[in-house]
One Martini backbone bead per residue (centre of mass of N, CA, C, O) as a GRO file, in nm:
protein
  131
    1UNK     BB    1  10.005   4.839   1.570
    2UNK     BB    2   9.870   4.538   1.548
    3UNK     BB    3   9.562   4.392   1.409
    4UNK     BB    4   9.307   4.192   1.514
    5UNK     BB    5   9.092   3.994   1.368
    6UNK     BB    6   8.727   3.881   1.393
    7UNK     BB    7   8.445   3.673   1.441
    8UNK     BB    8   8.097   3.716   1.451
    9UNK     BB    9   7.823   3.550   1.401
   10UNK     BB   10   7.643   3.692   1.599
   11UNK     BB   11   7.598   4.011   1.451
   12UNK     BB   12   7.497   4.020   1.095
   13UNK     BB   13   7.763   4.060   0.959
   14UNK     BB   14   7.957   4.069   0.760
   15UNK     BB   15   8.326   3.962   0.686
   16UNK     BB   16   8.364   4.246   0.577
   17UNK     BB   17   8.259   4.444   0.788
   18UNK     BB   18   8.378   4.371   1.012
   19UNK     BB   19   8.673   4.450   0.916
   20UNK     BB   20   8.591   4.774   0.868
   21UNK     BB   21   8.504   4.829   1.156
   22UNK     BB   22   8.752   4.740   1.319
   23UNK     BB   23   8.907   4.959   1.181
   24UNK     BB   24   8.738   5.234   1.243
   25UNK     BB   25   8.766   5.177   1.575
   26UNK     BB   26   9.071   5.210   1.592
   27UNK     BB   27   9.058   5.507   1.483
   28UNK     BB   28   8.882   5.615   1.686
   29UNK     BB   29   9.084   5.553   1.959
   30UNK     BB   30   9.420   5.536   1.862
   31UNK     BB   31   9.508   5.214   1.749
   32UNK     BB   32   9.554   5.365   1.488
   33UNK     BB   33   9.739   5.498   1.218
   34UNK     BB   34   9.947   5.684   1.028
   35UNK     BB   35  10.113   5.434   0.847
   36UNK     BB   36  10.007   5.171   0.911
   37UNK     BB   37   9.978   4.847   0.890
   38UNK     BB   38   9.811   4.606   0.781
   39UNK     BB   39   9.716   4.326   0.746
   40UNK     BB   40   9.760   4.057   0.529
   41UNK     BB   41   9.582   3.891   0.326
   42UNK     BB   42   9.734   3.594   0.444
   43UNK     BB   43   9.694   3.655   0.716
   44UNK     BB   44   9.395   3.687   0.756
   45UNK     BB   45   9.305   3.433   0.620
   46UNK     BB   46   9.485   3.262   0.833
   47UNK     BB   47   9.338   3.351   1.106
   48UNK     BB   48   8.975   3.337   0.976
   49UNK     BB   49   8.915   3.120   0.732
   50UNK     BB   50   8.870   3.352   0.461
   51UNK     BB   51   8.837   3.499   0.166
   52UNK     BB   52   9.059   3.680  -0.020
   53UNK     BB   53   8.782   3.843  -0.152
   54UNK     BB   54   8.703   3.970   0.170
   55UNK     BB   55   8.898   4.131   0.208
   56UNK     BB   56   8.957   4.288   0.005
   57UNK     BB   57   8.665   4.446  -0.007
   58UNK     BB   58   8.729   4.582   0.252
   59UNK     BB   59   9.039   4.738   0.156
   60UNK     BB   60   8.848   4.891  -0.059
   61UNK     BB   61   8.634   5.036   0.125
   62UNK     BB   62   8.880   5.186   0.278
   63UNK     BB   63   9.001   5.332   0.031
   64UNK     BB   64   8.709   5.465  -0.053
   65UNK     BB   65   8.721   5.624   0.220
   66UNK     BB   66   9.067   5.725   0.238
   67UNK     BB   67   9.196   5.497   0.506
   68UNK     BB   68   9.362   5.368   0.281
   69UNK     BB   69   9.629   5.220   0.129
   70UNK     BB   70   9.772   5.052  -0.143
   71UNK     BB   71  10.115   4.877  -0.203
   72UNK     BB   72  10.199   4.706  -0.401
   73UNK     BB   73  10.412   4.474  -0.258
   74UNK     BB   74  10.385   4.581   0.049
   75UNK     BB   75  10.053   4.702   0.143
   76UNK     BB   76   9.885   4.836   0.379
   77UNK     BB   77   9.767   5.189   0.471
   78UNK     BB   78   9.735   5.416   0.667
   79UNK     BB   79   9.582   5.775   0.585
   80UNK     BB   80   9.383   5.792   0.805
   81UNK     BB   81   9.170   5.913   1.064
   82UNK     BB   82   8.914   5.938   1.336
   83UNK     BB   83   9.008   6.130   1.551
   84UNK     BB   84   8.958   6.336   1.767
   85UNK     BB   85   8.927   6.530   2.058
   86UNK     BB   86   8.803   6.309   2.218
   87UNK     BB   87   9.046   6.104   2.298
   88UNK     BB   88   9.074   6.237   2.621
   89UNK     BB   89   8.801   6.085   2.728
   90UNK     BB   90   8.840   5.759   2.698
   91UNK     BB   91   8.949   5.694   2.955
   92UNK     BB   92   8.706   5.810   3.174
   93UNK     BB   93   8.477   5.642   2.970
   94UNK     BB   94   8.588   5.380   3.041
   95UNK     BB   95   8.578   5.340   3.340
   96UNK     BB   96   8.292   5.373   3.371
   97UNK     BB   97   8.216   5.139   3.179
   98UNK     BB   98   8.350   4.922   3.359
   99UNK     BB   99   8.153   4.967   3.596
  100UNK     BB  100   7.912   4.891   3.478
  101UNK     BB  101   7.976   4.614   3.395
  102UNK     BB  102   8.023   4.510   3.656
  103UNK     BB  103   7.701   4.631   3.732
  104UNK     BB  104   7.578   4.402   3.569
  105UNK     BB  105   7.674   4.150   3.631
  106UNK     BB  106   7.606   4.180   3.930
  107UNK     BB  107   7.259   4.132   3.796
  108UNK     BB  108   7.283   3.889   3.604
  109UNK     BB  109   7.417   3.973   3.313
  110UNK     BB  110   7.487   3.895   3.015
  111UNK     BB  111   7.630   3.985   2.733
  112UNK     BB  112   7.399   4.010   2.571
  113UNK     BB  113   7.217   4.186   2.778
  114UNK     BB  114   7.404   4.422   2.755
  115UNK     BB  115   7.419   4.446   2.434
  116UNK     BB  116   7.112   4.516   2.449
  117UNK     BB  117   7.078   4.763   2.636
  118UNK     BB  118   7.264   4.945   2.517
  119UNK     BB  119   7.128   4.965   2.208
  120UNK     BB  120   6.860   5.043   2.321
  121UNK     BB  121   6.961   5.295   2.427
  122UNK     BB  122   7.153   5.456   2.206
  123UNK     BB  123   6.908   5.447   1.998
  124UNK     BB  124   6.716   5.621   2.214
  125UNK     BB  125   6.903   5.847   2.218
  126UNK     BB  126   6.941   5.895   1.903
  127UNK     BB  127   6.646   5.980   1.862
  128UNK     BB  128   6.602   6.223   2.088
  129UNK     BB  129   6.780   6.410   1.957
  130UNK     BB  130   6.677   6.460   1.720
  131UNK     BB  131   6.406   6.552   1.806
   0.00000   0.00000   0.00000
C-alpha cells in the first residue's frame, strides 16, 4: 500500500506532525507494514506543495522513532509497525463508529461538531482511567 497523505490547515498541527502522526496512524491500523516504502521526496513535495526540508524533518524523526529508515539513492522503508494484538478488533469498531456516525450526521451535527464531541468525550475518558 501506497499512503498518500494530506494537510489539514485547520489540525493546529505543523505540516511535519502533520505527516508522521498520519505514518503512525497507518502502522497502527496496519495500513502500513515492514518492508514497505514510504512516499519519495518528490513526489510528497510534489503531492502537498511544501518544502522538501518538511518532508525530511517528519522522515527524520519517523527514523528517530525507529519506526522508517533512510537508504540513500533508494527511499525510506518502513521498519517497524505499531500494530497490536488488538488489530483484529478494528474491525467491529469501524462498523459501530461509522454507525455512530450515520447517527450523529441524522441529529444534525457537521464534520466539525462531530470531531469535537467526540475528542472531548475521548479526552475526559481518558482523564477519567488515570484518576
Amino acid at each position: 500500500m501506497v499512503i498518500e497523505f494530506y494537510l489539514d490547515a485547520k489540525s493546529g498541527l505543523a505540516p511535519y506532525q502533520q505527516i508522521v502522526q498520519q505514518v503512525r496512524h497507518a502502522l497502527r491500523l496496519g495500513l502500513l507494514h515492514e518492508g514497505d516504502q514510504l512516499p519519495t521526496l518528490k513526489e510528497v513535495v510534489a503531492q502537498l506543495a511544501i518544502n522538501a526540508n518538511t518532508v525530511l524533518k517528519a522522515y527524520r524523526e519517523l527514523e528517530h522513532e525507529g519506526l522508517v529508515a533512510a537508504r540513500p539513492g533508494v527511499g525510506t522503508f518502513v521498519t517497524a509497525t505499531l500494530t497490536g494484538t488488538s488489530l483484529a478488533a478494528h474491525g467491529p469498531l469501524r462498523l459501530e463508529l461509522r454507525h455512530w456516525l450515520a447517527k450523529a450526521r441524522r441529529a444534525g451535527l457537521d464534520d466539525e461538531s462531530i470531531e469535537a464531541l467526540f475528542m472531548t468525550t475521548f479526552r475526559t475518558a481518558a482523564q477519567e482511567d488515570i484518576a
